[in-house]
C-alpha positions in Angstrom: 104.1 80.7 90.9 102.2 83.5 92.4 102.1 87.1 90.5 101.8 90.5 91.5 97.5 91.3 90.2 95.8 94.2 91.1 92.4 94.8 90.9 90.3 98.3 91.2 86.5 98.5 92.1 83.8 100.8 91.8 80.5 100.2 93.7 80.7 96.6 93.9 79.0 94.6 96.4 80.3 94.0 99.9 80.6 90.6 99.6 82.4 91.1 96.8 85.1 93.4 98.7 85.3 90.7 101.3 86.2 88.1 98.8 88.8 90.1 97.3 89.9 90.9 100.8 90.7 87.9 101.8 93.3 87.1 98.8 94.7 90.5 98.6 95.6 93.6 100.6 93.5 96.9 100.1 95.2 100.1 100.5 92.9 102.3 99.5 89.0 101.8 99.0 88.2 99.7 96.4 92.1 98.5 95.2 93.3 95.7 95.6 96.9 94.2 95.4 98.2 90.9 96.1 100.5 88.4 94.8 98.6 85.3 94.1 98.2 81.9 91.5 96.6 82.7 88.4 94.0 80.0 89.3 93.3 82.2 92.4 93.3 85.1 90.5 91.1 83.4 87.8 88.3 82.6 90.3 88.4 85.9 92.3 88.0 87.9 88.8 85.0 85.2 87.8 83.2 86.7 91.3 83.8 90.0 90.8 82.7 89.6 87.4 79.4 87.7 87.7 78.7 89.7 90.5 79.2 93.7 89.6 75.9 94.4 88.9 76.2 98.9 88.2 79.4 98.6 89.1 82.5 98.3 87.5 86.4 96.7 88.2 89.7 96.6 86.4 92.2 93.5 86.7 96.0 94.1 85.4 98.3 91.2 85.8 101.4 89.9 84.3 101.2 88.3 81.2 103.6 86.7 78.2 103.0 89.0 75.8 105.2 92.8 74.4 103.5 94.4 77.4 104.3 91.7 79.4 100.9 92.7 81.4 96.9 92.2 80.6 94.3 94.2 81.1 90.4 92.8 81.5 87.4 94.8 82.6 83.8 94.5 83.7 80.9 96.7 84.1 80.4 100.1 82.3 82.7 102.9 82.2 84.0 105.6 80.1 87.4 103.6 79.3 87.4 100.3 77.4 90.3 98.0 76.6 91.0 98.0 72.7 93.3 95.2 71.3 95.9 97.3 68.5 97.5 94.7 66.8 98.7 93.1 70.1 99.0 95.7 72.4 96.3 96.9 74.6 95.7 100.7 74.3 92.6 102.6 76.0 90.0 103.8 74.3 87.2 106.4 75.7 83.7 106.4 74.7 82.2 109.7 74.7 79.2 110.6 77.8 75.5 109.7 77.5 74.1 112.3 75.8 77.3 113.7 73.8 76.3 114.2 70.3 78.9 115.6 67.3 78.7 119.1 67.1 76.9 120.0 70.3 79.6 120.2 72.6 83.0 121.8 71.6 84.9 119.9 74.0 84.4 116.5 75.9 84.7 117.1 79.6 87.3 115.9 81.6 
């Protein structure tokens, strides 16, 4: 049974936005949305995940769990996934180069 899965990339290679193209509908630059299998959904993440080099992407699709959504990641970036006794909360590491007491306040 196909489910709703969207995806979000950040300087990932064109071949890589063509594959994802193909499966899903992109209405703005580097989102994706589509309702597809998980199998589909499976093997599009597994090329966008072998393949995102300095990028980064985000995959949220539905799930049987309290959120009744997951959320996976590749690349680097500021925001990880953190698992909090089941539920998946956000976490944000702090920029290169931030050290305690040198900055008074993180920037946006």
């Amino acid at each position: 049974m196909p489910n709703l899965v969207v995806i979000s990339t950040t300087a990932v290679p064109d071949y890589v936005r063509g594959s994802l193209s193909r499966w899903l509908t992109e209405p703005a630059p580097g989102l994706y949305v589509g309702s597809i299998s998980a199998r589909v959904r499976d093997e599009l993440w597994n090329q966008v995940a072998d393949a995102i080099g300095d990028g980064a992407a985000v995959c949220v699709h539905p799930s049987d769990n309290e959120q009744r959504y997951t959320i996976t990641t590749a690349g680097q970036r500021r925001r990880s996934v953190l698992d909090f006794e089941g539920l998946q909360l956000i976490g944000f590491h702090a920029p290169a180069g931030y050290e305690d007491g040198k900055n008074e306040q993180l920037p946006f």
